[in-house]
LOTOR-166406 format. One record per residue (C-alpha): residue number from 1; residue in three letters; chain; x, y, z. Coordinates in Angstrom, 1 decimal, always signed. Each point is the difference from the previous one (the first is absolute). Last residue first. Example, Ala and Ser with C-alpha at 12.3 -4.5 7.8 and 13.67 -1.06 7.14 Angstrom:
2
<i: 2	aa: SER	ch: A	x: +13.7	y: -1.1	z: +7.1>
<i: 1	aa: ALA	ch: A	x: -1.4	y: -3.4	z: +0.7>
END
This chain:
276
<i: 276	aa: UNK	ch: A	x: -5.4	y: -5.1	z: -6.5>
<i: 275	aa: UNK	ch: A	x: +0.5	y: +3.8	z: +0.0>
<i: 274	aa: UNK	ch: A	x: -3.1	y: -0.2	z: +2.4>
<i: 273	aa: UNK	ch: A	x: -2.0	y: +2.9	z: -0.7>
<i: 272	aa: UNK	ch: A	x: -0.6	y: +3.4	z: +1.3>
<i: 271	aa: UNK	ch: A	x: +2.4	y: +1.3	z: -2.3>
<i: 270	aa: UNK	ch: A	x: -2.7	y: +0.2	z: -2.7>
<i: 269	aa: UNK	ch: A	x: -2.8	y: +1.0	z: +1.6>
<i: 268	aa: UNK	ch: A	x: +2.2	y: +2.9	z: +1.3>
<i: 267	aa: UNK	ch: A	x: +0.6	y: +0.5	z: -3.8>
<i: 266	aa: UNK	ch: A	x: -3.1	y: +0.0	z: -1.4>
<i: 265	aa: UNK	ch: A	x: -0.9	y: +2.7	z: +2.9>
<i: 264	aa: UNK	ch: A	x: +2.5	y: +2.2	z: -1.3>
<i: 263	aa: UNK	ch: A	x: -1.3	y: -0.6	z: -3.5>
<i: 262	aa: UNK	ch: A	x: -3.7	y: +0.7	z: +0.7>
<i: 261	aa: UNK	ch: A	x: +1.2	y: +3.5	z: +1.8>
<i: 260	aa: UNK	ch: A	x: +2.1	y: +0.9	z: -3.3>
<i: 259	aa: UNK	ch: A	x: -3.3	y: -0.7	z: -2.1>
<i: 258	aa: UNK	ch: A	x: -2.2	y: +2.3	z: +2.3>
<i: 257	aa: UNK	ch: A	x: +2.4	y: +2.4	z: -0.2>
<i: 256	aa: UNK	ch: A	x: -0.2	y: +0.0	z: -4.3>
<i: 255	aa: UNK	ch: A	x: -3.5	y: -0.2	z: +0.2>
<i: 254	aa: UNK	ch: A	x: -0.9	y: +2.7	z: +2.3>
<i: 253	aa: UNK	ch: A	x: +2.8	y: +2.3	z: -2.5>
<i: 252	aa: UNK	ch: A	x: +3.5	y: -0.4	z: -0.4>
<i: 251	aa: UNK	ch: A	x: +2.7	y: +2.9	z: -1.2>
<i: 250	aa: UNK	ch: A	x: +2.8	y: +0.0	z: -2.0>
<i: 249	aa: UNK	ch: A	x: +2.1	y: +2.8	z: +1.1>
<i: 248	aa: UNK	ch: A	x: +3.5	y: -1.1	z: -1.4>
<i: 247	aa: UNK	ch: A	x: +2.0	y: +0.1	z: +2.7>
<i: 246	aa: UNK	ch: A	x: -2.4	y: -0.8	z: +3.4>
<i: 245	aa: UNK	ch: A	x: -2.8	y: -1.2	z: -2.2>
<i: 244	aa: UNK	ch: A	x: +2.3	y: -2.3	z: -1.5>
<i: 243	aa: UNK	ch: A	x: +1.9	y: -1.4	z: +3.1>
<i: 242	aa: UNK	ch: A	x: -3.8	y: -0.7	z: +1.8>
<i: 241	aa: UNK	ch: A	x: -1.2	y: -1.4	z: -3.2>
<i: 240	aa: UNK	ch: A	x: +3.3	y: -2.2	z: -0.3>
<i: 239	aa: UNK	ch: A	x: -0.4	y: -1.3	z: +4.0>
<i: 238	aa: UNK	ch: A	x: -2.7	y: -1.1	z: -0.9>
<i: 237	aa: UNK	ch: A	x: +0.2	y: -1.7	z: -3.2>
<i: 236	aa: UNK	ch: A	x: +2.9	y: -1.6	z: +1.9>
<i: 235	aa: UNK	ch: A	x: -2.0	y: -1.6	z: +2.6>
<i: 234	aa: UNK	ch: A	x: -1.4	y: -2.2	z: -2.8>
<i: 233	aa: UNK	ch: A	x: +3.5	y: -1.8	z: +0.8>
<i: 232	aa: UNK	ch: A	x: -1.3	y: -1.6	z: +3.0>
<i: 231	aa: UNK	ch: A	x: -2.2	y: -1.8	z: -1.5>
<i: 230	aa: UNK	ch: A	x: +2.8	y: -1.6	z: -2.5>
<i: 229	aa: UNK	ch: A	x: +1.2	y: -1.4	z: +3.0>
<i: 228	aa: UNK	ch: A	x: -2.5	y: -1.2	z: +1.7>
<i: 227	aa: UNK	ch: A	x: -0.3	y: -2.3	z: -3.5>
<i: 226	aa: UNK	ch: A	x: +3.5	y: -0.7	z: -0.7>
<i: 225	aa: UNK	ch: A	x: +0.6	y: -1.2	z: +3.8>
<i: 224	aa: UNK	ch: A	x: +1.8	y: +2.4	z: +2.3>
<i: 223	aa: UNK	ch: A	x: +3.8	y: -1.7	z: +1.6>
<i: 222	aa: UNK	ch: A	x: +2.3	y: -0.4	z: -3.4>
<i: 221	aa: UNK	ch: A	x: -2.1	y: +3.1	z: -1.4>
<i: 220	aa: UNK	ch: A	x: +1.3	y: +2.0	z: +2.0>
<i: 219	aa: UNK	ch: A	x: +3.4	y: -0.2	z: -0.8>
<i: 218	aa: UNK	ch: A	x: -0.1	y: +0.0	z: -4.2>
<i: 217	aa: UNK	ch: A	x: -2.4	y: +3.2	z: +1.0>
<i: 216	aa: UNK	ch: A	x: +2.6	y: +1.5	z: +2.4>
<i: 215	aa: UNK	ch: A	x: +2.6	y: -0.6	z: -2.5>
<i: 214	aa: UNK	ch: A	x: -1.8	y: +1.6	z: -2.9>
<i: 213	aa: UNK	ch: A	x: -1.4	y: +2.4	z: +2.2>
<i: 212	aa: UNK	ch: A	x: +3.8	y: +1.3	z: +0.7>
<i: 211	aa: UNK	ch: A	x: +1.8	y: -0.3	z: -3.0>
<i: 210	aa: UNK	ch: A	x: -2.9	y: +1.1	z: -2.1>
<i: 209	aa: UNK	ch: A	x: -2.4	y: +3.4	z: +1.6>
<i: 208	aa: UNK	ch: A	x: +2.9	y: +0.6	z: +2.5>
<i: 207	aa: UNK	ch: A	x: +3.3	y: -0.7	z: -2.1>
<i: 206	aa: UNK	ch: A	x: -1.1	y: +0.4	z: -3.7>
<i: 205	aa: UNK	ch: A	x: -3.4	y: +2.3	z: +0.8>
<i: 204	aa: UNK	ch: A	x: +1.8	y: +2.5	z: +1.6>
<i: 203	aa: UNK	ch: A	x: +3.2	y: +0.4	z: -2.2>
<i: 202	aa: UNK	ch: A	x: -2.2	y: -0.3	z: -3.0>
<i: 201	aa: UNK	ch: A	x: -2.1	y: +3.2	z: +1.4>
<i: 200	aa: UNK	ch: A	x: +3.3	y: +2.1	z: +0.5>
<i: 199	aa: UNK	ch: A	x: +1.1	y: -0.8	z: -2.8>
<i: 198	aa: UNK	ch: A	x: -2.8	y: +1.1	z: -2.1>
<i: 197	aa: UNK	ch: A	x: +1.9	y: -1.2	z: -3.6>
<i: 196	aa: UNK	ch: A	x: +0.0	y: +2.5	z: -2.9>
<i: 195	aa: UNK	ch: A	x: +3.5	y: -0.1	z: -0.8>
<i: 194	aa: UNK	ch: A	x: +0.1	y: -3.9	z: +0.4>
<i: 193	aa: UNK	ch: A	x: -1.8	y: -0.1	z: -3.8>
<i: 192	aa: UNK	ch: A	x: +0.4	y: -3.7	z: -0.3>
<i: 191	aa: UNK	ch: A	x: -2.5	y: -0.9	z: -3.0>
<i: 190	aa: UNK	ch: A	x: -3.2	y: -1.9	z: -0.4>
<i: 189	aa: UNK	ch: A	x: +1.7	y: -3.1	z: -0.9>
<i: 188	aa: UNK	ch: A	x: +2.8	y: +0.2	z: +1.8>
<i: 187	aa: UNK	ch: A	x: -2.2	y: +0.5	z: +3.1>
<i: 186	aa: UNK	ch: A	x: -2.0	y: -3.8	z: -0.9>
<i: 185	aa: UNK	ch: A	x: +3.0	y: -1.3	z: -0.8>
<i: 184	aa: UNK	ch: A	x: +1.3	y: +0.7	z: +3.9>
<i: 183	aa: UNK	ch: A	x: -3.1	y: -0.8	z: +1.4>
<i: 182	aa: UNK	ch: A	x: +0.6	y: -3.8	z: +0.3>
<i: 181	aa: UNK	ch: A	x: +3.4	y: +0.6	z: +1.7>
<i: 180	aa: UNK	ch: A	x: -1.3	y: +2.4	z: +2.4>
<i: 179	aa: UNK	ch: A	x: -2.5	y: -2.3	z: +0.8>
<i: 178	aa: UNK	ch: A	x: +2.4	y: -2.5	z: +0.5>
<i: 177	aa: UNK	ch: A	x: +1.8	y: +2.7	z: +2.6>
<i: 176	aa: UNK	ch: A	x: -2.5	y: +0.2	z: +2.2>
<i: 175	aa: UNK	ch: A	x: -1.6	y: -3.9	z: -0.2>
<i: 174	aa: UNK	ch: A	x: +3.4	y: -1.3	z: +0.4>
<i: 173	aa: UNK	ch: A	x: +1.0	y: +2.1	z: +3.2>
<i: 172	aa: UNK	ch: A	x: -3.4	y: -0.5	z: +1.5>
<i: 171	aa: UNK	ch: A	x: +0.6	y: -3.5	z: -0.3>
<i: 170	aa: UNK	ch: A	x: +3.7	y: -0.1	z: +1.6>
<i: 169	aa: UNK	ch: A	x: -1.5	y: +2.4	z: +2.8>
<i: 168	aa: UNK	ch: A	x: -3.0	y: -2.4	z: +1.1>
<i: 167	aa: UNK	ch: A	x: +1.5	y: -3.0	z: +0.3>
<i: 166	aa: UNK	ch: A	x: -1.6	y: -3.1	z: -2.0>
<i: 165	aa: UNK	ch: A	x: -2.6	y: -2.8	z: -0.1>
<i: 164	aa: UNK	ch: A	x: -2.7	y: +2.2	z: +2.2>
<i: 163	aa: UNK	ch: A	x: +0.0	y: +3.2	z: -2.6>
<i: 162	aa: UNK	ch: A	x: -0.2	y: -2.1	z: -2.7>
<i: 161	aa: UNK	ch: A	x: -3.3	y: -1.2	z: +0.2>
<i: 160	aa: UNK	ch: A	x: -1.8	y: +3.1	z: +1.2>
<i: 159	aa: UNK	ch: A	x: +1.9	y: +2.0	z: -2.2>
<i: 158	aa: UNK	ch: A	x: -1.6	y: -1.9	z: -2.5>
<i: 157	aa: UNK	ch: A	x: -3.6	y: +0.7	z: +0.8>
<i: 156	aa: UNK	ch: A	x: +1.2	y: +3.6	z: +0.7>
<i: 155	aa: UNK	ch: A	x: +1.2	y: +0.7	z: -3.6>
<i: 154	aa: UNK	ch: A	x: -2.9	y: -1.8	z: -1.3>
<i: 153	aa: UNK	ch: A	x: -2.6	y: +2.9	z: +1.4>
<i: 152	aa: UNK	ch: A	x: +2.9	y: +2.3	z: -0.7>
<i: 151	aa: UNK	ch: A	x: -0.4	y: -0.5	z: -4.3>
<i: 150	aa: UNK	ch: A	x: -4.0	y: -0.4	z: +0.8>
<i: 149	aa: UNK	ch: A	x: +0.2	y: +3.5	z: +1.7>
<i: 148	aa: UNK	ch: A	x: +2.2	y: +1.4	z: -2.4>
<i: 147	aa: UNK	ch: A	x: -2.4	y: -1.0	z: -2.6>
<i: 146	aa: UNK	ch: A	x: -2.7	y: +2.2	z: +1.5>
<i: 145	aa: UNK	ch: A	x: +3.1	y: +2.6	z: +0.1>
<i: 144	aa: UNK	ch: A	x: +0.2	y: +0.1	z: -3.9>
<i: 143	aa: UNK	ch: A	x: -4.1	y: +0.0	z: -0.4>
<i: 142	aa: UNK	ch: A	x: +0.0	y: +3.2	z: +2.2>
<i: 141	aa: UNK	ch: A	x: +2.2	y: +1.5	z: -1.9>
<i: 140	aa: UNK	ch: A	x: -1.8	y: -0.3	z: -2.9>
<i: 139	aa: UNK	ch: A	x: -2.8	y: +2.0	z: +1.5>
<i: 138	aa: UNK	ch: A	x: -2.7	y: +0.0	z: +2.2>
<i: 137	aa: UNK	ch: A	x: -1.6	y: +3.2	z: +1.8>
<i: 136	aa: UNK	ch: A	x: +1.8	y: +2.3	z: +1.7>
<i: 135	aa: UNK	ch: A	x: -0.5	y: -0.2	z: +4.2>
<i: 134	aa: UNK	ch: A	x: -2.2	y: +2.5	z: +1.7>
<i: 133	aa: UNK	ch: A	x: -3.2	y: -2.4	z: -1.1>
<i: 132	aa: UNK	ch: A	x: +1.8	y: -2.4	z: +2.8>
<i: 131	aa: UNK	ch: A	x: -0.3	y: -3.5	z: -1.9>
<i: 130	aa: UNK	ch: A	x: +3.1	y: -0.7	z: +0.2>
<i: 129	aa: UNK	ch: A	x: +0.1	y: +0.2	z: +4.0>
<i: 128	aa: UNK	ch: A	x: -3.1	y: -1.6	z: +0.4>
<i: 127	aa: UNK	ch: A	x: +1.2	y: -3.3	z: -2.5>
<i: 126	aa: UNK	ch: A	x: +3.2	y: +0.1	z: +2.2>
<i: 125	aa: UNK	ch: A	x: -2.4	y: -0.4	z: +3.2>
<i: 124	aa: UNK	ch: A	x: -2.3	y: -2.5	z: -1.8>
<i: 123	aa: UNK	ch: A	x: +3.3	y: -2.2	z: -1.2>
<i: 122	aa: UNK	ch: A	x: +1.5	y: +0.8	z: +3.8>
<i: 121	aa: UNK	ch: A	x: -3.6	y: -1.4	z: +1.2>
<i: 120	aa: UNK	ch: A	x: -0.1	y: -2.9	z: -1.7>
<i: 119	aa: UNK	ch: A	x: +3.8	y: -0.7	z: +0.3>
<i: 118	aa: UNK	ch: A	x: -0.6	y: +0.0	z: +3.8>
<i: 117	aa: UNK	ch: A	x: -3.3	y: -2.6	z: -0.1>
<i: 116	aa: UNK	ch: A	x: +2.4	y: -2.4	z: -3.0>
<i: 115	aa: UNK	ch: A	x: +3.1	y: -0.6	z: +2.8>
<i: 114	aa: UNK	ch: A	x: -1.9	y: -2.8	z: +1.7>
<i: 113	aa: UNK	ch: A	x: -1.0	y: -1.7	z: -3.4>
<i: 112	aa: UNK	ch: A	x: +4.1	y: -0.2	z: -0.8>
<i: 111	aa: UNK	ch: A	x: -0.4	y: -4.0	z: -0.8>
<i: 110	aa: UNK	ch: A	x: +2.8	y: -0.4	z: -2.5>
<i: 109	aa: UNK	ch: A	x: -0.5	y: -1.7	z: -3.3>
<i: 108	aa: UNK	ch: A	x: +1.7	y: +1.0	z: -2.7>
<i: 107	aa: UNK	ch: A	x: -2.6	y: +2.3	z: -0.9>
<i: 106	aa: UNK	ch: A	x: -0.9	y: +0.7	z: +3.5>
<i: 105	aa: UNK	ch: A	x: +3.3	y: +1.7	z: +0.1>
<i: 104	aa: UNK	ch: A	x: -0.5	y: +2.3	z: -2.9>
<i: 103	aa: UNK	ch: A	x: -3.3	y: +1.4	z: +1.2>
<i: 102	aa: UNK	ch: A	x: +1.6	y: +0.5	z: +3.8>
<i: 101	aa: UNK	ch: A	x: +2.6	y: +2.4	z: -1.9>
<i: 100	aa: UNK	ch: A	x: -2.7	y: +1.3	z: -2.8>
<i: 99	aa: UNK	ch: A	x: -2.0	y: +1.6	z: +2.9>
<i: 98	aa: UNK	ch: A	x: +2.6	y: +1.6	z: +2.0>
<i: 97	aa: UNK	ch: A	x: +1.6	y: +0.8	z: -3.7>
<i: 96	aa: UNK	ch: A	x: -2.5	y: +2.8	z: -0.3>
<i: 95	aa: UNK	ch: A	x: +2.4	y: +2.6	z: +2.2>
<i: 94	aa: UNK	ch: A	x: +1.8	y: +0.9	z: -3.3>
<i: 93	aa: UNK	ch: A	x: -3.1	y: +1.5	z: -0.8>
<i: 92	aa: UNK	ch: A	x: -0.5	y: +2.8	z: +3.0>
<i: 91	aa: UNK	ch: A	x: +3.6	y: +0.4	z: -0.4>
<i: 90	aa: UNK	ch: A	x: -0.5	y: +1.6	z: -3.4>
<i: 89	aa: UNK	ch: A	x: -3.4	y: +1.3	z: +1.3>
<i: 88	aa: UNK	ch: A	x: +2.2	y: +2.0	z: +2.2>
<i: 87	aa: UNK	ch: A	x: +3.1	y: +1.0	z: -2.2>
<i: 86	aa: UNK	ch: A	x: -2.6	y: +1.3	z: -3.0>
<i: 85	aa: UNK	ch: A	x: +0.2	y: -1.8	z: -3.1>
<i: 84	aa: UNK	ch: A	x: +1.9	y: +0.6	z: -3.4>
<i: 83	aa: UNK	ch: A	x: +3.7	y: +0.2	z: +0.7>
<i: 82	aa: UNK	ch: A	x: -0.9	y: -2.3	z: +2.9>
<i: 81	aa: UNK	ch: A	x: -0.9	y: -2.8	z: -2.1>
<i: 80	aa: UNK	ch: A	x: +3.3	y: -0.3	z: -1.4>
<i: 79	aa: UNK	ch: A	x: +1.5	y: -0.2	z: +3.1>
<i: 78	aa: UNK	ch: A	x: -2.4	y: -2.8	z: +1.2>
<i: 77	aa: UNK	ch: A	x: +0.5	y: -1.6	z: -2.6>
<i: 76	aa: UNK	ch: A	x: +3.9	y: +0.0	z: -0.1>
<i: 75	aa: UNK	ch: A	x: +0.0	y: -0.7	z: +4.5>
<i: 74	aa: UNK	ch: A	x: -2.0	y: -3.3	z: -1.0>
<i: 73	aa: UNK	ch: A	x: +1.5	y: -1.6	z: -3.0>
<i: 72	aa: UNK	ch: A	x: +3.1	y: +1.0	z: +1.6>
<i: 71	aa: UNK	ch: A	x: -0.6	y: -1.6	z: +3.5>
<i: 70	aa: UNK	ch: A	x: -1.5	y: -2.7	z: -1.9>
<i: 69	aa: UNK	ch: A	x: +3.0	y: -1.0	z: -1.6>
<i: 68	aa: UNK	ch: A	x: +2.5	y: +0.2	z: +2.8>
<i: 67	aa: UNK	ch: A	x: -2.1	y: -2.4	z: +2.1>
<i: 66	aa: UNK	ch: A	x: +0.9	y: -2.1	z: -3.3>
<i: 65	aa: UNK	ch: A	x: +3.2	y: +0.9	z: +0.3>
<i: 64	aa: UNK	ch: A	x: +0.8	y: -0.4	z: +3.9>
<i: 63	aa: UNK	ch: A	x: -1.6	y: -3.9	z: -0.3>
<i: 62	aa: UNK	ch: A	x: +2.3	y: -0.8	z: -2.8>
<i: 61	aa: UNK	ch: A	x: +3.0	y: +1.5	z: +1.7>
<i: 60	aa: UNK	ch: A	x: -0.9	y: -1.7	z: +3.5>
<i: 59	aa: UNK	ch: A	x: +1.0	y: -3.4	z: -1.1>
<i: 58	aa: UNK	ch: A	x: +3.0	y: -0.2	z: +2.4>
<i: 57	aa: UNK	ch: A	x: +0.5	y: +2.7	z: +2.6>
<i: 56	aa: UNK	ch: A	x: +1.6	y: +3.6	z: -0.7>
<i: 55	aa: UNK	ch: A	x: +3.2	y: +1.1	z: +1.1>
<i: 54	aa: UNK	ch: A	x: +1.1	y: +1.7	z: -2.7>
<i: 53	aa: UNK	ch: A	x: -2.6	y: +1.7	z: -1.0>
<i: 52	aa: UNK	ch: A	x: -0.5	y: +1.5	z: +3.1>
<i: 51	aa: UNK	ch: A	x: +2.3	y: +2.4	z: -0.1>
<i: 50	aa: UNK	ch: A	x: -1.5	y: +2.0	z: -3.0>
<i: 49	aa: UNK	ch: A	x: -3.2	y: +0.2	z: +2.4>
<i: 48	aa: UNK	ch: A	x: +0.3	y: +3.9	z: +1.5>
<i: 47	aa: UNK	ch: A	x: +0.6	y: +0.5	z: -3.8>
<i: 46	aa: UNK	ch: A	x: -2.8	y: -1.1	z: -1.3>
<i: 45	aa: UNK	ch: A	x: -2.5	y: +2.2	z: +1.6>
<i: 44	aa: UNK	ch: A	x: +1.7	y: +2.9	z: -2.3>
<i: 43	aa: UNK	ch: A	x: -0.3	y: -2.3	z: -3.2>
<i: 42	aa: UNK	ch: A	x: -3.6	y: -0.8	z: +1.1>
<i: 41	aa: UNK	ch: A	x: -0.4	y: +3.6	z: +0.0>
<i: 40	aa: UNK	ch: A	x: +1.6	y: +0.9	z: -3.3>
<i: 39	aa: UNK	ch: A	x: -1.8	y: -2.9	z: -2.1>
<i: 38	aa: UNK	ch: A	x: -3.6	y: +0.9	z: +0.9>
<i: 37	aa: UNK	ch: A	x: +0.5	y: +3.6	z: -0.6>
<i: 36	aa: UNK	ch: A	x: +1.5	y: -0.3	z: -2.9>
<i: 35	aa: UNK	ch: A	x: -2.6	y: -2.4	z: -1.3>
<i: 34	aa: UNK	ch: A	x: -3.2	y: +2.2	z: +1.4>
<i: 33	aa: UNK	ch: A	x: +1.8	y: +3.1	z: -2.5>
<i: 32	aa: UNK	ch: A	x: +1.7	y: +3.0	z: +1.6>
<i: 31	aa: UNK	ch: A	x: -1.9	y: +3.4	z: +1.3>
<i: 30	aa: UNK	ch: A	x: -3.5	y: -0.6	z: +0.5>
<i: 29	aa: UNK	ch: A	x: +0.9	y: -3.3	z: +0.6>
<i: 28	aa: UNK	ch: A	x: +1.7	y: +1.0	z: +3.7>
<i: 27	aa: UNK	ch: A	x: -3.2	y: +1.8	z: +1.1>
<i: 26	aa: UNK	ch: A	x: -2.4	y: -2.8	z: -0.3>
<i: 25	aa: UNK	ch: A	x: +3.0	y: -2.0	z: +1.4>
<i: 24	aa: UNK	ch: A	x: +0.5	y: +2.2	z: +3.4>
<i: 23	aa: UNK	ch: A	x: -4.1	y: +0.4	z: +0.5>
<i: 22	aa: UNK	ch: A	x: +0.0	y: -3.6	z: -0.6>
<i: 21	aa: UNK	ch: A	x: +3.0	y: -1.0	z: +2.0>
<i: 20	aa: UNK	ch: A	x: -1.3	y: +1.3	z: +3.7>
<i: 19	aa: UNK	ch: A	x: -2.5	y: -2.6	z: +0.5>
<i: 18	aa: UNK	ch: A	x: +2.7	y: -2.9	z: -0.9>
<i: 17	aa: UNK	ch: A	x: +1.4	y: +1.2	z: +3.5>
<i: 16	aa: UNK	ch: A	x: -2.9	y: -0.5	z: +2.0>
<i: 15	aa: UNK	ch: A	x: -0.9	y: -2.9	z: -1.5>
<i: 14	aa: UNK	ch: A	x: +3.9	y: -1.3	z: +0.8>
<i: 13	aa: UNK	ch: A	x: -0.5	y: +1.2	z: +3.3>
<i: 12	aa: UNK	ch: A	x: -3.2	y: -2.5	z: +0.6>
<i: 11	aa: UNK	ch: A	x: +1.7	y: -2.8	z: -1.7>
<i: 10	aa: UNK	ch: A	x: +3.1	y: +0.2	z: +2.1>
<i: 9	aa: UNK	ch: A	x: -2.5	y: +0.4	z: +3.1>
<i: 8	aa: UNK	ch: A	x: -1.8	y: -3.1	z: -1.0>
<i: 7	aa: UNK	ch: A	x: +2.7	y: -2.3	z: -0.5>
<i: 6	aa: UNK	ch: A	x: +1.2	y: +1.1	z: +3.8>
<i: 5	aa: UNK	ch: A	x: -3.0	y: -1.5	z: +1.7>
<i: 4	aa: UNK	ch: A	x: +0.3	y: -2.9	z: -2.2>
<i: 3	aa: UNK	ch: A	x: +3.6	y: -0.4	z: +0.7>
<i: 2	aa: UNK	ch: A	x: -1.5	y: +0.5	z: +4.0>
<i: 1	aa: UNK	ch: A	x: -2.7	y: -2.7	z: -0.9>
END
């Protein structure tokens, strides 16, 4: 109980955390492309890993990769979508996966029925929050970050697994800096035009909003089930909407609070729970 006691506080700061990096992204790609962005602040996380790498433990490169390739699928949508979509319902969103995590488990056969009352009301609370007639309505971007949601719906599934067979720190270290690695052709692509870059924004979001959460997630996750887990992280729509109305003064209306009161109490009905 006391690493699951200690699972749920990582998670907990990592929301907070994450809640801070759409107002930074939204205004990051206003200035370089989604792929710079993407590359630069993995390659900033990566360096607090580079010794790692050679210490790692048999058979965790494979495991590291494909973690790797989610995060990118993941963090490249959801950049995307914020050059179209506000940084609240962005979040708002990306929150969806508390439904498609539980979703993709019963598939292959996992009895998560217990977990189905607080993704209920985090779907309703989310759906509230997106809703909010204060918010813009749909758009492209919003399509991008609905398939971040199923991208970081099967990023936690996996975690799950992986997360118990090996160390935290050597698995962080390969997801950081394989995501790197995949978004390297993606930013050639596009063009590297470092002249431009936000520093000051990559800086944050490489070693706090990457190094950091990355690691505390990888950690986390080894003690908090998938499913608890992925309740927990509708915390960060919160968070986000309190972050964006601070900076960017988006503002929530009935709705909106009533949606952010349905996702707190998702999550205490989540951590309520046996992590059995």
């Amino acid at each position: 109980m006391r690493g699951y006691a200690l699972g749920l506080l990582a998670l907990n700061l990592l929301t907070l955390i994450w809640g801070t990096t759409f107002v930074v992204v939204k205004g990051a790609v206003a200035e370089i492309p989604p792929s710079l962005l993407v590359l630069l602040r993995f390659l900033v996380a990566g360096v607090f890993f580079l010794p790692l790498l050679f210490r790692l433990p048999p058979g965790a490169w494979g495991p590291g990769l494909e973690l790797a390739l989610w995060l990118l699928l993941g963090y490249a949508s959801q950049a995307i979508g914020l050059e179209h979509t506000s940084a609240s319902r962005s979040a708002f969103i990306t929150a969806l996966n508390v439904v498609l995590v539980p979703l993709l488990l019963s598939l292959v056969g996992r009895r998560v029925g217990g977990v189905w009352l607080a993704a209920f009301l985090a779907l309703l609370g989310v759906g509230l929050l997106s809703y909010d007639p204060r918010q813009p309505p749909l758009n492209v971007g919003d399509f991008w970050t609905l398939f971040t949601a199923f991208a970081y719906a099967i990023y936690i599934v996996r975690l799950e697994v992986y997360a118990k067979a090996f160390p935290s720190l050597p698995l962080t270290a390969i997801q950081v800096l394989g995501t790197a690695l995949f978004a390297l052709p993606w930013a050639l692509a596009e063009g590297l035009r470092l002249e431009e870059v936000p520093w000051g924004a990559v800086l944050y979001l490489g070693v706090a909003a990457t190094a950091l959460t990355t690691w505390l997630q990888t950690w986390g996750q080894k003690y908090v089930p998938a499913p608890q887990a992925a309740v927990l992280y509708t915390l960060e729509p919160v968070w986000a909407t309190l972050f964006a109305f601070m900076i960017l003064e988006e503002r929530l209306g009935p709705l909106g609070f009533l949606g952010a009161f349905l996702v707190i109490l998702a999550t205490l009905q989540a951590i309520r729970r046996s992590p059995a």
